[in-house]
C-alpha positions, -999 to +999 in steps of 0.1 A: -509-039+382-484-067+386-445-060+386-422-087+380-387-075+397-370-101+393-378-114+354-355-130+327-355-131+292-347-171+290-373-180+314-413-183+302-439-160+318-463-169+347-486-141+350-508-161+366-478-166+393-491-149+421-471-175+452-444-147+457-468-118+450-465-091+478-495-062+481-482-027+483-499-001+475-529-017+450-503-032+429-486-067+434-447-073+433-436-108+422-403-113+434-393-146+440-357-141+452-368-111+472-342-091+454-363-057+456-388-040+486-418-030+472-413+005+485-388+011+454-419+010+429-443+036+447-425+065+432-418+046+397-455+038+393-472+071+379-509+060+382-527+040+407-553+010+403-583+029+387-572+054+370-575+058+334-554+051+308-523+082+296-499+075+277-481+105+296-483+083+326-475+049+311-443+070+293-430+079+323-433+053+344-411+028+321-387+061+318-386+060+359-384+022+359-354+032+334-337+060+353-339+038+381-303+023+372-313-012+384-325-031+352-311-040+326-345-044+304-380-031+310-407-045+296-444-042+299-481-055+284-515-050+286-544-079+291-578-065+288-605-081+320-641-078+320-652-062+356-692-061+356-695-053+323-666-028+322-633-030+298-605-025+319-569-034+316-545-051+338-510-039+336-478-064+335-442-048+340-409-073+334-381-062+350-348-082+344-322-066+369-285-058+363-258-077+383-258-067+418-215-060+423-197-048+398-159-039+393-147-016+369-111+002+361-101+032+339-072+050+325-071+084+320-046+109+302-051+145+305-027+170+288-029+210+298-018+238+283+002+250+310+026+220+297+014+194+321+008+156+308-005+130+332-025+100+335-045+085+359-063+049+370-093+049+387-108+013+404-145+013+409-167-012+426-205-005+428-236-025+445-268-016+430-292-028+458-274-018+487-302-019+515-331-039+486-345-005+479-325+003+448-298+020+465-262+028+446-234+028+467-201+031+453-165+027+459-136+047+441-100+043+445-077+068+423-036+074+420-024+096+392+004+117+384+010+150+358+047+158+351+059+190+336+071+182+301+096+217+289+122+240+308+135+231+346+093+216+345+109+183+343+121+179+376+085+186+389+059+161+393+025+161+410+011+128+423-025+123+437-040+093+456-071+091+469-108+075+470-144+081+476-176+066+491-209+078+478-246+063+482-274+072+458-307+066+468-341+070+439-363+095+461-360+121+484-348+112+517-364+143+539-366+137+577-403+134+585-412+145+551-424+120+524-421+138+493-436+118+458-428+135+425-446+132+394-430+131+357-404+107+340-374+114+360-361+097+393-352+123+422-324+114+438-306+118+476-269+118+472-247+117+504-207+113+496-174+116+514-145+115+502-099+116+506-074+127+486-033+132+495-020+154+467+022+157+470+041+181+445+073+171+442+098+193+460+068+219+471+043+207+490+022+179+501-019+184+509-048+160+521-078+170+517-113+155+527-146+164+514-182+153+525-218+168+511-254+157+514-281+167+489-305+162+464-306+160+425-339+163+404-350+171+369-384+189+355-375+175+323-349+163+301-338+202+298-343+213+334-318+201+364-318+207+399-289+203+426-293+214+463-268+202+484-274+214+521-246+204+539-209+204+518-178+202+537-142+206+524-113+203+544-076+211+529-049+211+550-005+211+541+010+182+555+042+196+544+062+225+528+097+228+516+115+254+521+121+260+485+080+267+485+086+291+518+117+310+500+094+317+471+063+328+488+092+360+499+090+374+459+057+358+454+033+368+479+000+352+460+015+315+467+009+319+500-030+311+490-022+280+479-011+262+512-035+279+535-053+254+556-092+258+546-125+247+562-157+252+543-190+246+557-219+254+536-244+247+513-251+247+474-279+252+445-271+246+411-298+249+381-291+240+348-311+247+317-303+230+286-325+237+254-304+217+226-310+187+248-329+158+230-331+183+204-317+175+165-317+214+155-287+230+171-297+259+182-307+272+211-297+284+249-279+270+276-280+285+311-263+275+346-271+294+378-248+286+412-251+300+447-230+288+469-232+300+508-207+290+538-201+298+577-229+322+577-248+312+607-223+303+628-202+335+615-226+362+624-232+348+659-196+346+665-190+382+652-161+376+630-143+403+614-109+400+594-108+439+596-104+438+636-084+409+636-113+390+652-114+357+633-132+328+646-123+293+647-149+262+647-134+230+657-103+246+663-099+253+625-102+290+613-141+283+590-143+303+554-174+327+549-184+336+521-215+344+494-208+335+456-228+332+430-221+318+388-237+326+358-227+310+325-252+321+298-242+303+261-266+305+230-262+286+201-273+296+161-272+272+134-268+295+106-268+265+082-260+225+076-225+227+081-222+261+104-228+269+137-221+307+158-216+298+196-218+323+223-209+326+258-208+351+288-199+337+323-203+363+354-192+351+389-190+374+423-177+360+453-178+381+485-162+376+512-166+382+546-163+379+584-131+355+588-123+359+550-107+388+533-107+367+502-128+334+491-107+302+499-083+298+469-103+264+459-137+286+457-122+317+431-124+320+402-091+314+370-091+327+335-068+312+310-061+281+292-077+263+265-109+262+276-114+298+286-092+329+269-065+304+247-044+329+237-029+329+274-016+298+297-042+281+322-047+308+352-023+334+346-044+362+338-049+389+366-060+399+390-066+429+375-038+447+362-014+428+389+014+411+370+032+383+388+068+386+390+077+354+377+050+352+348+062+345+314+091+330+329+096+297+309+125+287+333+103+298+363+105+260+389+069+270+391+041+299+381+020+310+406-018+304+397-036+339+395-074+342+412-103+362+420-129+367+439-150+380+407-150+371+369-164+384+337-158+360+304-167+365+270-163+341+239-176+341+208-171+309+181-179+302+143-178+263+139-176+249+105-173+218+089-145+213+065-147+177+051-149+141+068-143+145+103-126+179+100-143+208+114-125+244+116-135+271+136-131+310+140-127+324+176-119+354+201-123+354+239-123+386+266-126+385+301-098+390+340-106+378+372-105+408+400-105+411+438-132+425+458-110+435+483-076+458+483-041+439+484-012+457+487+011+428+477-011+425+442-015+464+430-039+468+406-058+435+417-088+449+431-120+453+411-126+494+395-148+512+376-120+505+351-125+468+348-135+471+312-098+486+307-086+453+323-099+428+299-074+404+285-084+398+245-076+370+223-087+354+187-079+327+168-088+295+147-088+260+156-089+223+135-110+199+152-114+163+145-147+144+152-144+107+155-177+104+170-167+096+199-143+118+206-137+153+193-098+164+197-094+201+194-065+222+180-068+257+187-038+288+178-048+315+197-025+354+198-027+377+227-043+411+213-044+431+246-031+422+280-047+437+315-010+448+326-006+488+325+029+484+314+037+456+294+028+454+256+008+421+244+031+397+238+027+382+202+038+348+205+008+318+195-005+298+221-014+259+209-041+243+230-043+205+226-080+194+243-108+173+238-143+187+235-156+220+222-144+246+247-180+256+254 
């Protein structure tokens, strides 16, 4: 086998070249400008000198050589040899490599159907072949801002400015372990840290710093894996007004928002996707997260909330916490133009030891336009709790509600109209509960009467598809709200988004 690394299109093939060749592992690397360590190939190459000939194989080594994320074309031949009377083949490869630095920039606009509008610019610089093993690392600066476009919202602004470092490597980087994987898809170790200073104008002001260090690998084109051992986040308020402070008096629940949070843990994500790379659109979807933090510390420590006993590593007060996700969707094609779409999300979060709750950036929300529509983004429970400012249109601010467990339903008949207008038929059920009591939030903790407490919506929704885009109108209307005294409240929500909500 003989890989050329470091090929182009314009200039004529020396197979016979073999001055620059390098020996690794029974297969030669030509690479002249020493661009590539021969190390990068040993997982790409999925059968050795000797072997016979699969096209499984041969298919997945270009599709690693591919994944790889280094070159820009692959190309490959076979020469047949005579060895002693035996027809064997020797194998060419013909790399031509992407530029090593590149520099990108993006704009962004985002609207919400809470009634926020923002954009934001994102500079990116990436190096391909960081350490000559095919290494990513990349560089992200962002600055953005969403303003609040009806009522006393346009006095309020929120700006964000922040950046990222993050290093990809193709293979699993295990410490004394040498781990080689077989199929058409490129395992990855992904280590990243990143800042971000988040300032809402005359409330608060945040920074935040997040780190993790893990590993991404797929089975197949429909089979994903993410274990992340080690992810940190790190919020902390720089400042608060005293507006905020005044306000967390009648609204207790804010007071979640500005908490100072450390999370040490780890996470497993599994995704399942059957309508990938596949023309008929039916089928099911499934993603499964567990995500575990301050366990091992917290039970040598002995934390308790419940005592009063909290611990503190670092000098920070450390969340602990179990969660786990399911969101289950499954999708019929019940004919050319038509299409039912299901989907059930379950999430439990307990906490524990330092935590009477989970950290406000680790609950869950329901509401908005791409959960139940016929209610604005995160305003629905806990429970049966009713914020006192909710439905307040002249409110400075609403008060995000959360839980520590969810239960979603929505169901969906998409149709094509004509041209690039679909339409589409819709209802949506679920609330957000706490596993704990709070005596500020009545009603917020989850009963035996949590199917009493389901917040139910339905509507229809226009949807243009230019291919590639899809922007979505949906009019959704409240038919039952979780609150034990307050009758639905009739008025249409209008959710503006892109994409299919699931």
């Amino acid at each position: 086998m003989f890989i050329y690394s470091d090929y182009h299109l314009s200039e004529a093939r020396e197979d016979t070249s073999m001055m620059y060749a390098v020996k690794y592992q029974g297969y030669y690397v030509i690479d002249s400008a020493g661009l590539f360590k021969p190390i990068v190939f040993e997982s790409s190459m999925q059968f050795k000198a000797g072997d016979y000939y699969s096209r499984k194989d041969h298919n997945a080594t270009l599709s690693r050589l591919i994944n790889l994320g280094n070159f820009k074309f692959v190309k490959n031949r076979f020469a047949l040899v005579s060895d002693a009377g035996e027809t064997k083949l020797n194998t060419y490869y013909y790399l031509t490599p992407l530029p090593k630095k590149t520099i990108r920039a993006e704009l962004t606009g985002t609207s919400k159907t809470n009634n926020l509008i923002g954009s934001q610019i994102t500079l990116g610089w990436k190096h391909r072949n960081t350490f000559g093993a095919a290494e990513q690392l990349s560089i992200n600066l962002f600055a953005g801002a969403e303003l609040q476009i009806n009522g006393n919202f346009a006095k309020t602004a929120t700006y964000r400015i922040g950046g990222d470092i993050s290093l990809s490597v193709p293979r699993f980087v295990v410490p004394l372990i040498r781990i080689r994987t077989r199929g058409e898809f490129v395992p990855r170790t992904n280590l990243l840290i990143g800042y971000e200073q988040l300032n809402r104008q005359m409330l608060y002001t945040f920074r935040s710093g997040r780190g993790t260090f893990g590993y991404l690998w797929k089975e197949s084109l429909k089979s994903e894996h993410q274990l992340f051992p080690l992810a940190v986040n790190y919020v902390k308020p720089l400042s608060i007004s005293q507006l905020y402070l005044d306000s967390i008096v009648n609204i207790p629940s804010l007071a979640r928002i500005t908490e100072q949070q450390f999370i040490l843990g780890s996470t497993y994500n599994y995704n399942y996707n059957q309508l990938a790379g596949n023309s008929k659109q039916t089928g099911l979807y499934f993603n499964g997260l567990v995500d575990i933090a301050g366990n091992i510390y917290g039970l040598l420590s002995g934390a308790n909330w419940k005592t009063n006993e909290t611990k503190r590593l670092f000098g920070v007060g450390f969340a602990q916490f179990i969660k786990t996700e399911l969101d289950v969707r499954y999708y019929y094609q019940v004919s050319s133009k038509g299409q039912w779409a299901t989907r059930l999300i379950a999430g439990v979060g307990y906490p524990y030891g330092n935590n009477k709750e989970l950290p406000f950036v680790k609950q869950f929300f329901a509401g908005g336009n791409n959960s139940l529509r016929g209610f604005r983004s995160r305003t629905i429970g806990p429970g049966s709790y009713r914020s006192p400012n909710a439905g307040n249109s002249s409110a400075l601010f609403l008060a995000d509600q959360s839980g520590d467990i969810k239960l979603e339903m929505n169901v969906e008949y998409r149709r094509k109209l004509f041209s690039i207008v679909e339409g589409a038929l819709f209802a949506d059920a679920g609330n957000v509960w706490l596993v704990n009591e709070d005596i500020k939030r009545p009603g917020a903790q989850f009963t035996s009467r949590f199917l009493r407490e389901l917040a139910v919506d339905a509507g229809f929704g226009l949807r243009f598809n230019f291919t590639i885009l899809m922007l979505r109108f949906d009019f959704a209307f409240p038919l039952k709200v979780p609150y034990a005294t307050s009758p639905p409240d009739k008025s249409m929500v209008i959710n503006l988004a892109i994409g299919y909500p699931f």
